[in-house]
N, C-alpha and C positions, 0 to 999 in steps of 0.2 A: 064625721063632720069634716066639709073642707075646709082647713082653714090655710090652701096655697095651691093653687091649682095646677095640675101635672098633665103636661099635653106631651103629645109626639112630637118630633121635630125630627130634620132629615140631618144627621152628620156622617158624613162621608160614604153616603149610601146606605147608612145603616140607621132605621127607625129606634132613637134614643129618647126615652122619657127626660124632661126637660120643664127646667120653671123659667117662667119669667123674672129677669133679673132686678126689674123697677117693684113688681111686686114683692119680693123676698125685702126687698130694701125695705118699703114700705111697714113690712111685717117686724122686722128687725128695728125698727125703730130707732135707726141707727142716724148718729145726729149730726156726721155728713152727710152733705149733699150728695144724691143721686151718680152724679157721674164722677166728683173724685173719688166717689167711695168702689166704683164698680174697674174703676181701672187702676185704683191704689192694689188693689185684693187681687187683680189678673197681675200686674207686677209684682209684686211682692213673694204671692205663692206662688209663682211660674207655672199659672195654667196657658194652655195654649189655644186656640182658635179653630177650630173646623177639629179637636178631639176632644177639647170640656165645655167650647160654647161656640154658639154662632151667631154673629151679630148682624143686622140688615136697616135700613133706612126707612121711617116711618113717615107719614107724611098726618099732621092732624087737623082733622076736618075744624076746628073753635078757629084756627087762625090760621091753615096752609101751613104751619110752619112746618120743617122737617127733623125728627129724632133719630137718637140710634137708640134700636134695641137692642137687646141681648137674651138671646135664649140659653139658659147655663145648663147642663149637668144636673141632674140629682147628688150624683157624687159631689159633686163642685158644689150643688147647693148649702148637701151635708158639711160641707169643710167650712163654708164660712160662715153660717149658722153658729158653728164651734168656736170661731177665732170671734164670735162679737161679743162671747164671754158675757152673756145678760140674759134675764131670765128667757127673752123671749127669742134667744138663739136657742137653748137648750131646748125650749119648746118645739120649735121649726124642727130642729135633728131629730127629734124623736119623734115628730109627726112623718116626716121623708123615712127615717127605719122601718114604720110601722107600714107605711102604704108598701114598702119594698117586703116586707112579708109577707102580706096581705097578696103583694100579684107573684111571689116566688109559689105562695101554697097555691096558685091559678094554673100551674106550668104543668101542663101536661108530661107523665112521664114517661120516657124514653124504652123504647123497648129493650131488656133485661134477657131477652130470649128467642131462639128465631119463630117458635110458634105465634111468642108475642107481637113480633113484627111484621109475621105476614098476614098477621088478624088487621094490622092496622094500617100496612097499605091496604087489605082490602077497603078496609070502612072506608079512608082515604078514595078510593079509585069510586068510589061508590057516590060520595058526595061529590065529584066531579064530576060525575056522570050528570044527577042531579043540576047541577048546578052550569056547568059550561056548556056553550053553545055546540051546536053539531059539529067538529074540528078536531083535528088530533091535536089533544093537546100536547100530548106526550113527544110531537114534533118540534115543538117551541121550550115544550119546559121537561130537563133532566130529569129524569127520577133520582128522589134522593135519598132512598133507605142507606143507612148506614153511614148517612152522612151527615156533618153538624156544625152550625153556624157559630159566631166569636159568640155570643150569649150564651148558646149551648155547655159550651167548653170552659166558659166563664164562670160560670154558676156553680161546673165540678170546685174549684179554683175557691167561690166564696169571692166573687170580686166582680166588679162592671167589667165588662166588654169593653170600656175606654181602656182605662187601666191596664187590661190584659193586654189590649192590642198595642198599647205604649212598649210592654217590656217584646211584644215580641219585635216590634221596631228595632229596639236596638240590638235581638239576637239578627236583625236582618232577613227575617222571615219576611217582609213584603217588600215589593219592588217601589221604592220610591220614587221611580221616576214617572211612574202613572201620578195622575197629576187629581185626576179624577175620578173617585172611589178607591178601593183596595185590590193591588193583584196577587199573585205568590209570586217569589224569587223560584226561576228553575231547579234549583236544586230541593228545595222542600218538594215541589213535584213531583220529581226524577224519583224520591224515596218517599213515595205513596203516603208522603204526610196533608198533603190537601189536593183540591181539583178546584176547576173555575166552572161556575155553572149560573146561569139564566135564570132571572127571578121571574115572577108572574107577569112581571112591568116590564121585565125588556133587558134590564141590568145585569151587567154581569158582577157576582158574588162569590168571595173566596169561600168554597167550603171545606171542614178538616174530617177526614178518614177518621178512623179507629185508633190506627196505630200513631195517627198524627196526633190526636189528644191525648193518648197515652204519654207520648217526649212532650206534648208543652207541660204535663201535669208535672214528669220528672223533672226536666229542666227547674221551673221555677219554684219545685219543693227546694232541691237540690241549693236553688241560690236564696233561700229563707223568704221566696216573697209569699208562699202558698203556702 
């Protein structure tokens, strides 16, 4: 049963499962008002914008008039679900766990071996074949055995792809001065901890090596966040 609807939403190039933040409100039955309750909870708990939500101007059709939304995080949603301490936050957190289990047991698994792996770029190269138009594609889009996206690496970790990508912020693993999407800092390159590579769409996408998931798994064991 749905009882909070979980769409995609685009943050920072990366397709992030995401709820409407007027909805949860609604659900939370929470007896502020809409908008000081959604910008009390962004101050308060020091979420940030374009990595736990992203907000855009609505326009509605009953009167023209124009709204902000906000599209939050599941993670973000889980947190304040928790802070509204009433029955039907608890409820919300544990309906957001359970859908997060429900698409983790979906995730196809990662091959464990290289027979494993070349069984499954084959199937891979096969459904392209199938599927794309007469065109190299392979001239547009990197092949990526052996290599794995912030979700990938996240999931070894037990933790969103926000979060993750937050702590490696501050070890300085991406280049903050792209402004739009995520890059690598040269140095994570240089030591074959990621590479940048072209999605289906056109985008370019930091991806992390083997040995690059291996130091971020060390690292953040190392600092008690994993």
């Amino acid at each position: 049963m749905e009882l909070i609807k979980i769409e995609l939403s685009n943050i920072n190039n990366q397709d992030i499962k995401t709820v409407n933040a007027r909805e949860l409100h609604a659900f939370l039955e929470s007896k502020q008002d809409y908008s000081t309750w959604i910008k009390s909870r962004i101050e308060t708990y020091g979420f940030e914008e374009s990595a736990d939500f992203i907000r855009f101007h609505k326009k509605m059709e009953a009167n023209n008039a124009t709204v902000i939304e906000y599209h939050i995080s599941v993670d973000m949603a889980k947190e304040l679900s928790m802070v509204e301490r009433n029955e039907k936050g608890k409820q919300a957190r544990q309906y957001f766990i359970k859908c997060e289990e429900i698409a983790k047991s979906a995730v196809p698994q990662i091959p464990t071996n290289f027979a494993d792996a070349l069984q499954l770029a084959a199937d891979q190269a096969k459904q392209l074949e199938q599927q794309a138009p007469k065109v190299n594609y392979f001239d547009k889009v990197v092949e990526r055995e052996n290599l794995l996206n912030a979700t990938q690496v996240a999931q070894k970790l037990k933790m969103s792809a926000v979060k993750m990508n937050r702590y490696l912020d501050e070890m300085k693993v991406y280049n903050n001065t792209i402004k739009r999407g995520r890059a690598f800092q040269q140095w994570f390159v240089d030591k074959s901890y990621g590479v940048m590579r072209q999605t289906e769409l056109g985008y370019a996408q930091p991806m992390f090596t083997l040995t690059g998931e291996a130091w971020i798994i060390e690292c953040l064991t190392a600092e008690g966040v994993a």
